[in-house]
C-alpha positions as CSV (number, residue, x, y, z in Angstrom):
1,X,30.4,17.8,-9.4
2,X,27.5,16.4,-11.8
3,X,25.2,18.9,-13.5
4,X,21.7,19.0,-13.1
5,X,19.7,18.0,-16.0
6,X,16.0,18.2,-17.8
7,X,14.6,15.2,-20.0
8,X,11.4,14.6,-21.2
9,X,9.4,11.4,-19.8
10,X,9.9,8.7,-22.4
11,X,6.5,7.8,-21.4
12,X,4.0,10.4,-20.5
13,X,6.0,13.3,-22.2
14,X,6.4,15.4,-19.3
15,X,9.6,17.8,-18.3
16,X,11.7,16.5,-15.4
17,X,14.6,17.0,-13.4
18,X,17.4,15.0,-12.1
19,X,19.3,17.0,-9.8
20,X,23.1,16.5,-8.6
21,X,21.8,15.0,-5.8
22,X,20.1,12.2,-7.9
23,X,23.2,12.0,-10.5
24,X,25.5,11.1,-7.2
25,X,23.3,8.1,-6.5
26,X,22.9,6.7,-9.7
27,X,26.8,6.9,-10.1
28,X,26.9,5.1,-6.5
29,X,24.8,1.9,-7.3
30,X,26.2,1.9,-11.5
31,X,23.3,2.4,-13.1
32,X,22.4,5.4,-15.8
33,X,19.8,8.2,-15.1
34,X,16.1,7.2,-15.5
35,X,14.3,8.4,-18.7
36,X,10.7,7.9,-16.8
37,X,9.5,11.1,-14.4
38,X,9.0,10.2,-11.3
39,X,5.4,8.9,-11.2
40,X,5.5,6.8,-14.0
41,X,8.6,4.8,-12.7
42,X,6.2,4.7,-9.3
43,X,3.7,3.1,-11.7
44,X,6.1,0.7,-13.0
45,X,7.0,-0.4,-9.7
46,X,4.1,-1.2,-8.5
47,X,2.7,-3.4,-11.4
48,X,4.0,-6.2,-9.9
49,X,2.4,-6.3,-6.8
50,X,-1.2,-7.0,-5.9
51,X,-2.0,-6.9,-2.4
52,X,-6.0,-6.1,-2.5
53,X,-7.4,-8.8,-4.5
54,X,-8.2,-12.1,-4.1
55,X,-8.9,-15.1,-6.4
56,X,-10.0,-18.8,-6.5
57,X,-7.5,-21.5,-8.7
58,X,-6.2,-24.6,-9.3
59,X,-2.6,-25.1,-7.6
60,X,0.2,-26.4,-10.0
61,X,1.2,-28.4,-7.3
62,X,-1.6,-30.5,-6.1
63,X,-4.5,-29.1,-8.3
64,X,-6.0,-28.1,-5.3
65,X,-8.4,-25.3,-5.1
66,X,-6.6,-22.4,-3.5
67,X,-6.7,-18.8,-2.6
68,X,-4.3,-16.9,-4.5
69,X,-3.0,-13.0,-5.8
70,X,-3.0,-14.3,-9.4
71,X,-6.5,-14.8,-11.0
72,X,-6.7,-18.3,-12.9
73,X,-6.4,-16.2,-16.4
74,X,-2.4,-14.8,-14.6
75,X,0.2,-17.1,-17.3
76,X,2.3,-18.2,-14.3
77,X,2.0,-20.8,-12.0
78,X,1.3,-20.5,-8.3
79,X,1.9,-23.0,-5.5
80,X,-0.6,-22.9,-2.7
81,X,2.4,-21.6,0.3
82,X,3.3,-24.6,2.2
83,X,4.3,-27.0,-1.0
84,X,6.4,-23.4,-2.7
85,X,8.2,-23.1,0.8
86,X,8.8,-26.7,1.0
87,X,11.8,-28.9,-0.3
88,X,9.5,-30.5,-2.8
89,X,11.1,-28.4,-5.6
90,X,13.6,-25.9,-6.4
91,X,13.3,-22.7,-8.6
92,X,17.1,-23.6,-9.5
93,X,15.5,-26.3,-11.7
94,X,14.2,-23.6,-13.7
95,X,17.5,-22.6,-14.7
96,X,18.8,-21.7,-18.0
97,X,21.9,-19.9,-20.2
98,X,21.8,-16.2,-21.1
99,X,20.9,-15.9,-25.1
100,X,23.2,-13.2,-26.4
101,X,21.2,-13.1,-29.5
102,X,17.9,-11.9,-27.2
103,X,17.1,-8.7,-25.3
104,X,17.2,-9.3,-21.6
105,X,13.4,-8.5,-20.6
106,X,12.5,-11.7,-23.1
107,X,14.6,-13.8,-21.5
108,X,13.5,-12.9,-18.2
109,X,9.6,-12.8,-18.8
110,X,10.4,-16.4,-20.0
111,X,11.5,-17.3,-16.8
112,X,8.9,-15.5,-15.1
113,X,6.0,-17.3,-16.3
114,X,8.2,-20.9,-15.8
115,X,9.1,-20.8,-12.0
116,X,5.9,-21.2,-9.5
117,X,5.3,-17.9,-7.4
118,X,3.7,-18.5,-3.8
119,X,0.0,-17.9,-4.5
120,X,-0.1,-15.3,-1.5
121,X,2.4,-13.3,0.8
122,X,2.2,-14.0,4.3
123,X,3.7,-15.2,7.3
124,X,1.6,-17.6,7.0
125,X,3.7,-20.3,9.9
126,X,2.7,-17.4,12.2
127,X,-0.6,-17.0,11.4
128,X,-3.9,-18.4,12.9
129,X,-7.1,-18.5,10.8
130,X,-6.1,-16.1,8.7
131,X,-6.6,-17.2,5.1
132,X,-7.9,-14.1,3.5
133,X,-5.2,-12.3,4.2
134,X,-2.0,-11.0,2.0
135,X,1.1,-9.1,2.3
136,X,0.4,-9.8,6.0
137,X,2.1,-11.5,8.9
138,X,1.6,-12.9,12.7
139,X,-2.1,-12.2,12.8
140,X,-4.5,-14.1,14.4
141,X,-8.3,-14.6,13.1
142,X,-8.3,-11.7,10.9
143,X,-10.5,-11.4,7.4
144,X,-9.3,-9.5,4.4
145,X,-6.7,-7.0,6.1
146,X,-3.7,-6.5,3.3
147,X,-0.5,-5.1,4.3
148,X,-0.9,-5.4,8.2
149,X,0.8,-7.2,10.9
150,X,0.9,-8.1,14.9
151,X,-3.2,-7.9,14.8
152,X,-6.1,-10.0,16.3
153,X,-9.9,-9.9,15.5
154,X,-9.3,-7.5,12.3
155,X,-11.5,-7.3,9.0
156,X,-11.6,-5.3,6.2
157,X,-8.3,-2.9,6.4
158,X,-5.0,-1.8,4.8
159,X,-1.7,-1.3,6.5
160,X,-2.9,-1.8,10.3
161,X,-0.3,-2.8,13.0
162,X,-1.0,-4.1,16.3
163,X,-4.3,-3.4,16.4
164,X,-7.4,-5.5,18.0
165,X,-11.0,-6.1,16.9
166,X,-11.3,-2.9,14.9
167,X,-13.2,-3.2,11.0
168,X,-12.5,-1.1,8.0
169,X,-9.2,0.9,9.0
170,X,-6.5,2.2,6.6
171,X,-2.9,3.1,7.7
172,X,-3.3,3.2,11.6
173,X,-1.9,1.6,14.6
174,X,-2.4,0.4,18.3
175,X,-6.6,0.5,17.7
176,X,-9.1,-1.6,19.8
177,X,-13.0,-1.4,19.1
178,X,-12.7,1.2,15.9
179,X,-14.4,1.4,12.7
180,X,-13.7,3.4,9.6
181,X,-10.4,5.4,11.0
182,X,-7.6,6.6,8.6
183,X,-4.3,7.7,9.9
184,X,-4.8,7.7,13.5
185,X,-3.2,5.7,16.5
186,X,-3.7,4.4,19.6
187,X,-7.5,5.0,19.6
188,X,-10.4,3.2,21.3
189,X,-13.6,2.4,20.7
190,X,-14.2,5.5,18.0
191,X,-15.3,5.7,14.3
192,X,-14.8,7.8,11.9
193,X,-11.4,9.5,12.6
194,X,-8.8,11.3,10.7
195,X,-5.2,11.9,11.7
196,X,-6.4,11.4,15.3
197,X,-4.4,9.9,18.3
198,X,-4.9,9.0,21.9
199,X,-8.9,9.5,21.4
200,X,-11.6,7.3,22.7
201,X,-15.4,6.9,22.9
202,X,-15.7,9.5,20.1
203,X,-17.1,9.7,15.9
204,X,-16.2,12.0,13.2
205,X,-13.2,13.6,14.6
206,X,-10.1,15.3,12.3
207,X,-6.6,16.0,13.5
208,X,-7.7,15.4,17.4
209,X,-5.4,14.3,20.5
210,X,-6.6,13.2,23.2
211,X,-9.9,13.8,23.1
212,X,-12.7,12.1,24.8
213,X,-16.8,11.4,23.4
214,X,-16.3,14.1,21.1
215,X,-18.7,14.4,18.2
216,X,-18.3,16.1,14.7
217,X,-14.6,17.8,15.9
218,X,-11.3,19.3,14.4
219,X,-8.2,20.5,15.3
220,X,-8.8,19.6,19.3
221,X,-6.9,18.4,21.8
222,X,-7.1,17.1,25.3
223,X,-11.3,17.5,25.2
224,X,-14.3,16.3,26.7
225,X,-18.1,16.4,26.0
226,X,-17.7,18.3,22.7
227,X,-19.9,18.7,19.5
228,X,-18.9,20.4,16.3
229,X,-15.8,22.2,18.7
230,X,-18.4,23.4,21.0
231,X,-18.6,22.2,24.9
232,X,-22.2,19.9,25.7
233,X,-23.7,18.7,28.9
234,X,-22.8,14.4,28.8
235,X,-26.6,14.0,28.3
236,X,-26.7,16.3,24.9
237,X,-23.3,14.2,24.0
238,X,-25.0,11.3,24.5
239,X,-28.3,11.8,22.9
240,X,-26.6,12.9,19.5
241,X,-24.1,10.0,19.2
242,X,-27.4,7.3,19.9
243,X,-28.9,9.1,16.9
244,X,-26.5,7.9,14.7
245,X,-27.2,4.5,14.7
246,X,-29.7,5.4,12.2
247,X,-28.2,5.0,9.0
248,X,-29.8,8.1,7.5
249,X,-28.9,10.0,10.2
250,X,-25.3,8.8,10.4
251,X,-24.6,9.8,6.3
252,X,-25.9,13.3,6.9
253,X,-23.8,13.7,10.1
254,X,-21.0,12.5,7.9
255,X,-21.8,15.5,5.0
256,X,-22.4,18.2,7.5
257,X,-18.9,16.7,8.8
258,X,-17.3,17.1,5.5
259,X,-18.3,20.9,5.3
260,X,-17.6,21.4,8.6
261,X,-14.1,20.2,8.4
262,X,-13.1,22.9,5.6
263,X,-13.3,25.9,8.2
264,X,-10.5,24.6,9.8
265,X,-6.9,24.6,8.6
266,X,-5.0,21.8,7.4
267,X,-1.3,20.7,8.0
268,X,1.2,21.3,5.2
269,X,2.6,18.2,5.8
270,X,1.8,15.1,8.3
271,X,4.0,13.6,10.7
272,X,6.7,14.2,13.2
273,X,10.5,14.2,14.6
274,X,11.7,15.5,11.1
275,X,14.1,17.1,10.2
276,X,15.1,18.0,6.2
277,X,12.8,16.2,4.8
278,X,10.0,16.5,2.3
279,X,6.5,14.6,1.2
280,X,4.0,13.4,3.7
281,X,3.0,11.5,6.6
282,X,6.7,10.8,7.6
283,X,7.7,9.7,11.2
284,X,11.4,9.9,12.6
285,X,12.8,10.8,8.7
286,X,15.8,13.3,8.0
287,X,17.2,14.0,4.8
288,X,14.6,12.5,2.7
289,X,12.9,13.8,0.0
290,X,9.4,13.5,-2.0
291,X,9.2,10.5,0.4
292,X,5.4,9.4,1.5
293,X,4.0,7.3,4.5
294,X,7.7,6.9,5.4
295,X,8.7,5.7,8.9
296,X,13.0,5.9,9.9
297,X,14.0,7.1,6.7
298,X,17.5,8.7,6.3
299,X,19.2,9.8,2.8
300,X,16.4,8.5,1.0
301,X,14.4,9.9,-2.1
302,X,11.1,9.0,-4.5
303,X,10.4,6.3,-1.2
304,X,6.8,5.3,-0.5
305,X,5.1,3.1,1.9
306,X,8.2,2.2,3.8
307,X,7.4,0.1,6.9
308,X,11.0,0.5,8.7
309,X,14.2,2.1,8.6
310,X,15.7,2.7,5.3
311,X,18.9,4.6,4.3
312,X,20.5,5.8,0.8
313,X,17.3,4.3,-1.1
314,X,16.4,6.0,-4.3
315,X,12.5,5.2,-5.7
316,X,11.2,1.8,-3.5
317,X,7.7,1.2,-2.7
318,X,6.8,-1.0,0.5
319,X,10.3,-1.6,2.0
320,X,12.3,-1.6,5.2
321,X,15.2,-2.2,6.6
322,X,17.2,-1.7,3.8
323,X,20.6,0.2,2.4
324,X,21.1,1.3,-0.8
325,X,18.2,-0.3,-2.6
326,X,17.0,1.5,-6.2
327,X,13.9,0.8,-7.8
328,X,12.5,-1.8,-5.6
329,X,9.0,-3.1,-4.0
330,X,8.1,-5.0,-1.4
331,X,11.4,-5.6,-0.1
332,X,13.7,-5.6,3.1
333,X,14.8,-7.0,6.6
334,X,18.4,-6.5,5.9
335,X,18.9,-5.8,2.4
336,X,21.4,-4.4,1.2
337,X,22.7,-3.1,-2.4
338,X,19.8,-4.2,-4.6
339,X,18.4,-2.9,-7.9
340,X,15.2,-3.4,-10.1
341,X,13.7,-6.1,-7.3
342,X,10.6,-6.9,-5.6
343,X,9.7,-9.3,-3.5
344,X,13.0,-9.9,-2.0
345,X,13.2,-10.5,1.9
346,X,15.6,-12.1,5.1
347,X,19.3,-11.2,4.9
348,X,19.6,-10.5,1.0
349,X,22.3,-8.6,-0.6
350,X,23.8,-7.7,-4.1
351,X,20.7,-8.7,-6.0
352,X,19.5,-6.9,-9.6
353,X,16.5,-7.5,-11.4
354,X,15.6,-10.4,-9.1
355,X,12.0,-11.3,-8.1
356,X,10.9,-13.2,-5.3
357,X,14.6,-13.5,-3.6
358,X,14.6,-15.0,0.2
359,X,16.8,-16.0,3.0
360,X,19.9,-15.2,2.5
361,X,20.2,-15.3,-1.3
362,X,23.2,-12.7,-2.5
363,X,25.4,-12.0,-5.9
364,X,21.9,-13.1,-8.4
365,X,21.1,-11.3,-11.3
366,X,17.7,-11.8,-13.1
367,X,16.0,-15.3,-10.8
368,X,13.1,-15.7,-9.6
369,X,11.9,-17.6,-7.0
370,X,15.0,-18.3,-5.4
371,X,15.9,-19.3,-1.3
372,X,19.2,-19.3,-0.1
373,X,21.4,-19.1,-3.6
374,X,24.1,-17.2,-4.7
375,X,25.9,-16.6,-8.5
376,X,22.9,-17.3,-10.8
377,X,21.6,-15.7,-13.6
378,X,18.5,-16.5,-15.0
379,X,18.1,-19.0,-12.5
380,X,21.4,-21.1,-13.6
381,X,24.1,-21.9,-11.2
382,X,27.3,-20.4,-11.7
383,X,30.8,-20.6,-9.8
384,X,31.5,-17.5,-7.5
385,X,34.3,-16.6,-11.1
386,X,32.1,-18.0,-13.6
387,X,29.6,-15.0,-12.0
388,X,31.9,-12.4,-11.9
389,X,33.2,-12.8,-15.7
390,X,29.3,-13.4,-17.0
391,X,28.4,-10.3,-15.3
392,X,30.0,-7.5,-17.0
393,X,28.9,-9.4,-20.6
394,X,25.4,-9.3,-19.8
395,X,24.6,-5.3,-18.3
396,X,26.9,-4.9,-21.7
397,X,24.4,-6.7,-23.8
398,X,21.8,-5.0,-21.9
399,X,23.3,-1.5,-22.6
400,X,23.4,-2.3,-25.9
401,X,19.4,-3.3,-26.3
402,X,18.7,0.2,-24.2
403,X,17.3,-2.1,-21.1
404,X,20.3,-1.7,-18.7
405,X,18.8,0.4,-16.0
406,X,15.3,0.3,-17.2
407,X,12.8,-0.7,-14.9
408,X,10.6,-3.9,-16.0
409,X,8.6,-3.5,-19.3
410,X,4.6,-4.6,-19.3
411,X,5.8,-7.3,-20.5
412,X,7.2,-8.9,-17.8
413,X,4.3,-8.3,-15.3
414,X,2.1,-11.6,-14.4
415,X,-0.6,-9.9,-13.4
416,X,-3.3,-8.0,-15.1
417,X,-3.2,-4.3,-15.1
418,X,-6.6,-3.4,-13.4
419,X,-5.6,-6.2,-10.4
420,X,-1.9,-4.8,-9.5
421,X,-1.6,-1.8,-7.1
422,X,-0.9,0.7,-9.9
423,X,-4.2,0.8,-11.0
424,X,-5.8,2.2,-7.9
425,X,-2.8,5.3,-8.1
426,X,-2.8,5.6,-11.6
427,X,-6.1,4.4,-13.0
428,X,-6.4,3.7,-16.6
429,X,-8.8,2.3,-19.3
430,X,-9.0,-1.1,-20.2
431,X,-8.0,0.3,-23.5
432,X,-5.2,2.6,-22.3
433,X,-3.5,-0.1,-20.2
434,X,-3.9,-2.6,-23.4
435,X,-2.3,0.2,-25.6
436,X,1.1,1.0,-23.4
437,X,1.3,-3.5,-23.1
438,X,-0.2,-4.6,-20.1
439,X,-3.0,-7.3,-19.9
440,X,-6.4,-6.8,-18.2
441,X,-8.8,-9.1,-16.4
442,X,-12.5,-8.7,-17.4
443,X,-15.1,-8.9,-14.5
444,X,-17.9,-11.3,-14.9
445,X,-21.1,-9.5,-13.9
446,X,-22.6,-12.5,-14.8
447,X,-21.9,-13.6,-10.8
448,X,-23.6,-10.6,-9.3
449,X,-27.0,-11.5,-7.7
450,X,-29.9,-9.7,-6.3
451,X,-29.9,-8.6,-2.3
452,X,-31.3,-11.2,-0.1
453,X,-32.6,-8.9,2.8
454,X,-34.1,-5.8,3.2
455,X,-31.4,-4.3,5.7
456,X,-33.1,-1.7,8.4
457,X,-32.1,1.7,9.1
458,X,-31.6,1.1,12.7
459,X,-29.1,-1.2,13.8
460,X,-31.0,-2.2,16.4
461,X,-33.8,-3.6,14.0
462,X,-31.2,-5.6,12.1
463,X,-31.9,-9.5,12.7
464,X,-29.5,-12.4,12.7
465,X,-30.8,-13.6,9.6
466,X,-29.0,-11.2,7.7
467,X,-25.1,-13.1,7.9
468,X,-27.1,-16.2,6.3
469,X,-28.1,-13.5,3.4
470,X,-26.3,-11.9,0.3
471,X,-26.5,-8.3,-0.1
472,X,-25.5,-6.5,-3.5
473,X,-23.1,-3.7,-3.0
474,X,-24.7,-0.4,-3.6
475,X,-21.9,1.2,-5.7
476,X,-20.9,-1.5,-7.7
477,X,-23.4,-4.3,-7.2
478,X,-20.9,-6.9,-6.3
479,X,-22.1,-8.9,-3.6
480,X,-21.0,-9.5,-0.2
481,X,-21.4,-10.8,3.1
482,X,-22.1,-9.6,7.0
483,X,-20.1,-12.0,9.0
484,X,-21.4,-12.9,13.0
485,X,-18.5,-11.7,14.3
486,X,-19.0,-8.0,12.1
487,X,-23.2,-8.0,13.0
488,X,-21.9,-8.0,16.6
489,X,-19.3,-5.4,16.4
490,X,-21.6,-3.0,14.5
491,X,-24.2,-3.9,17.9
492,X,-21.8,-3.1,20.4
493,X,-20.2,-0.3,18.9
494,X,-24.0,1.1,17.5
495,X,-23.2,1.7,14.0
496,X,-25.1,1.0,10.9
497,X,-24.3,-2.0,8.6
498,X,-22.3,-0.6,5.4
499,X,-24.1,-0.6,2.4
500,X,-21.2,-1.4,-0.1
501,X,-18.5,-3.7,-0.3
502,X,-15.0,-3.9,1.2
503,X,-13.4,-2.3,-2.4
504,X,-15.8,0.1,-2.2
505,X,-15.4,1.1,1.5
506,X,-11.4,0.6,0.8
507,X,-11.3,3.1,-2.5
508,X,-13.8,5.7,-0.6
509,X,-11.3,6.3,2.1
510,X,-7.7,6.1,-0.1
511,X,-9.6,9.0,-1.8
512,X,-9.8,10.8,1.4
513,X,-6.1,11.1,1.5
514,X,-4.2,13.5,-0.1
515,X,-2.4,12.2,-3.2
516,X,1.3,11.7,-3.0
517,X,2.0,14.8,-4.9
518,X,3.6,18.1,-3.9
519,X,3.1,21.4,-4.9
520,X,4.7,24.7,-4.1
521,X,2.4,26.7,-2.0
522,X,2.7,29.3,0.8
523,X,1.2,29.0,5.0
524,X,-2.2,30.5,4.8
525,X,-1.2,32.7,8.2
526,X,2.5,33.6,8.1
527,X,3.1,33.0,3.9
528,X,6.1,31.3,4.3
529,X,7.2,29.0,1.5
530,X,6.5,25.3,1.9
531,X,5.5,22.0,0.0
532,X,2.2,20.3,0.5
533,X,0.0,17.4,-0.6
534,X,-3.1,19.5,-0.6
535,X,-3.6,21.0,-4.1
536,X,-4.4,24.6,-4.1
537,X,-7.9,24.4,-5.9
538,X,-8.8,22.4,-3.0
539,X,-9.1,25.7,-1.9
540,X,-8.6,24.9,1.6
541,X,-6.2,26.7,4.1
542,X,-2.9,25.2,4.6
543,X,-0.8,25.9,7.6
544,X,3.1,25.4,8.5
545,X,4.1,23.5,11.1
546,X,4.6,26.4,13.8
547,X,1.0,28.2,12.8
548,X,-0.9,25.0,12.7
549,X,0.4,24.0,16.2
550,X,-0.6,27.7,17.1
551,X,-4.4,27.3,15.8
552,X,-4.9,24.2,17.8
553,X,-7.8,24.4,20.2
């Protein structure tokens, strides 16, 4: 039986474990122990992938202007989707020989930078009028939603399923007529919910079931006609929520809110229909550990934002469907054995260090951009026994260099730091992120230009004329548009127009969220031992399971 043992992040310095459990893995899927903690191979991971941000470029195809994940200033080329999808080329062109005499991560940056990535990820044969969209599939006349699927008449969200004509959501499901809701599910016709499900009709609600024009509410379920957890007459009810239509009037609502919610205790850990497991917001899970936003997960560890069933996965971001898959992003639909990959979807199998891998592509080792190939590395076609005796040579040469069973370097990333998804988990300095060898893309301020209208408290008051205007974003003064469609969701629904931007909106409620951190903490009520997201100078009080289903009005 392995021993557990302590080493000291080669990156950020700090003490971690790898326990037996960990050691049994690695020794499964042949590769060495990590020598980055946990969160900094998290980091790494995710440097790759850009799913918020949007940019205007020239195709290398066509030279057509496109919309595209890499910024024009990105040193790789992109192919608007239906010419990289097509038969008009093939990344197996891009082919070349392993250099013995060069470390692996040059080689492969090389090749990286050569072979055309698709400028965005989508479905996009299944989409209608959905251009501003990415990391997205079979949605219909949706605008800037990222990471969401199955959804009609969305705008402005991240990771939304099967949802209809709802703006501004993150991480929720099975909506219709919402507006700013995190974590909730089949809701209708509310704003401003957290961790709410089965509620209609109803604003500025936390951890709520079932409840019904509620105002201002936590920790309620099955309720009618209720302000701040108190019982109202319908006319009271409905006198308070036409008030906040006022803008004003809405953001104080929205601090008293905030304060109000701190009387009330908080989960230790969200989701349900566990069993063993540890992290947060998990559905359906068992044996999992320091596993986040996690749905069907079994024998899985260091997993977040998994979208579908996983089993025996060690540290992958954004996957599903999958077995035995280490260090991965973004991957899935039946894949099976793959290591150091992203991007890699549809019936894939025995891939490592691979990016952008489709349809049925097995045995590759260090491609990119590759549909339905087998036995290549770098790209190169190689016999099913030319593979197999090349193979062992190269993770050899690899060892040798101290890259076998490292995740990607900087290096290798296409994208500038402050534009990939690690930035908005693990912020840094343009000068910190230059120092540990990633590049950085510069905003242009020069572009920002004054508001165009004078935007009313009421919504009521507010005229057409402002979706033919600009306004400047109050936060950052980027500017940004009201779209017809949004100016007559915000009428029918009676909430104010925003004042900021979509980022804006976006990073305001990801900080609303607990980070994907545990620490070791005790239920406020019974003192039992337990793991939790929420820190302990939050100073909030945290409940087990049993006593927060207990305090539940």
């Amino acid at each position: 039986m392995p021993q557990e043992i302590t080493r000291n992040c080669r990156r950020c310095r700090t003490a971690f474990e790898i326990g037996t459990d960990d050691l049994a893995f690695y020794a499964k899927v042949e590769v060495p122990p990590p020598t980055l903690c946990a969160p900094c191979r998290l980091q790494r991971r995710m440097i790759n992938v850009n799913h918020l941000n949007l940019f205007r470029r020239k195709s290398d195809a066509t030279g057509a202007t496109i919309l595209s994940c890499y910024p024009a200033e990105s040193p790789v080329k992109v192919f608007e989707q239906s010419y990289w999808w097509s038969d008009a080329w093939d990344a197996i062109d891009y082919g070349r020989p392993f250099d013995f005499t060069r470390p692996f991560f040059d080689q492969f940056a090389e090749l990286h930078r050569g072979v055309p990535c698709p400028a965005l990820i989508t479905d996009y044969l299944h989409d209608e009028n959905c251009e501003y969209t990415n990391y997205s599939g079979r949605n219909k006349d949706c605008y800037l939603i990222f990471d969401s699927d199955e959804s009609r008449d969305c705008y402005y969200s991240y990771t939304i399923r099967n949802s209809r004509n709802s703006f501004d959501i993150y991480r929720s499901q099975q909506l219709e007529l919402c507006y700013e809701v995190l974590d909730s599910r089949v809701c209708y016709r509310s704003a401003y919910l957290w961790n709410c499900e089965s509620c209609q009709e109803s604003l500025l609600l936390s951890n709520c079931t079932g409840c019904k024009s509620c105002l201002m509410c936590c920790n309620l379920r099955h309720k009618e006609y209720y302000v701040m957890n108190r019982e109202v007459s319908r006319d009271e009810f409905l006198k308070l929520r036409r008030s906040l239509a006022h803008y004003d009037t809405l953001e104080d609502a929205c601090a008293t809110f905030n304060e109000f919610r701190k009387r009330f205790p908080e989960r230790a850990m969200r989701g349900f229909h566990n069993e063993n497991v540890s992290g947060d917001y998990l559905v359906h899970c068992k044996d999992s550990q320091l596993c986040f936003d996690g749905l069907s997960l079994r024998d899985c560890k260091y997993c977040t934002q998994s979208f579908a069933h996983l089993s025996d996965c060690w540290d992958c971001y954004g996957g599903g469907e999958g077995e035995l898959l280490y260090e991965c992003s973004n991957l899935g639909y039946n894949a099976f054995n793959l290591r150091f990959c992203s991007l890699a979807l549809n019936q894939i199998r025995d891939l490592t260090y691979c990016i952008s891998s489709w349809n049925g592509s097995h045995d590759l080792f260090g491609c990119v951009g590759l549909k339905k190939k087998s036995y290549c590395i770098l790209n190169k076609q190689y016999t099913k026994s030319e593979y197999e005796a090349l193979l062992p040579r190269v993770i050899e040469h690899m060892n040798k260099n101290g890259e076998w069973g490292e995740p990607f370097p900087p290096k290798v990333s296409v994208l500038p730091y402050n534009v990939s998804t690690s930035y908005e988990h693990f912020p840094m300095s343009k000068d910190q992120a230059r120092s540990e060898g990633f590049s950085w893309l510069d905003e242009n301020v020069k572009d920002h230009q004054a508001q165009q209208y004078a935007v009313p408290q009421e919504i009521s008051q507010v005229s057409d004329d402002i979706t033919k205007a600009l306004l400047a974003c109050e936060n950052c003064h980027k500017n940004f548009k009201i779209l017809p469609q949004e100016l007559a969701f915000y009428r029918d629904i009676g909430i104010p127009v925003p004042r900021s931007c979509f980022f804006c909106r976006h990073q305001r409620r990801a900080a609303q969220r607990y980070p994907r951190k545990l620490w070791n903490s005790a239920c406020s009520k019974c003192s039992t031992k337990m793991l939790t997201s929420c820190a302990p100078d939050r100073g909030l009080a945290v409940y087990c399971d049993r006593c927060f289903s207990d305090a539940l009005e």
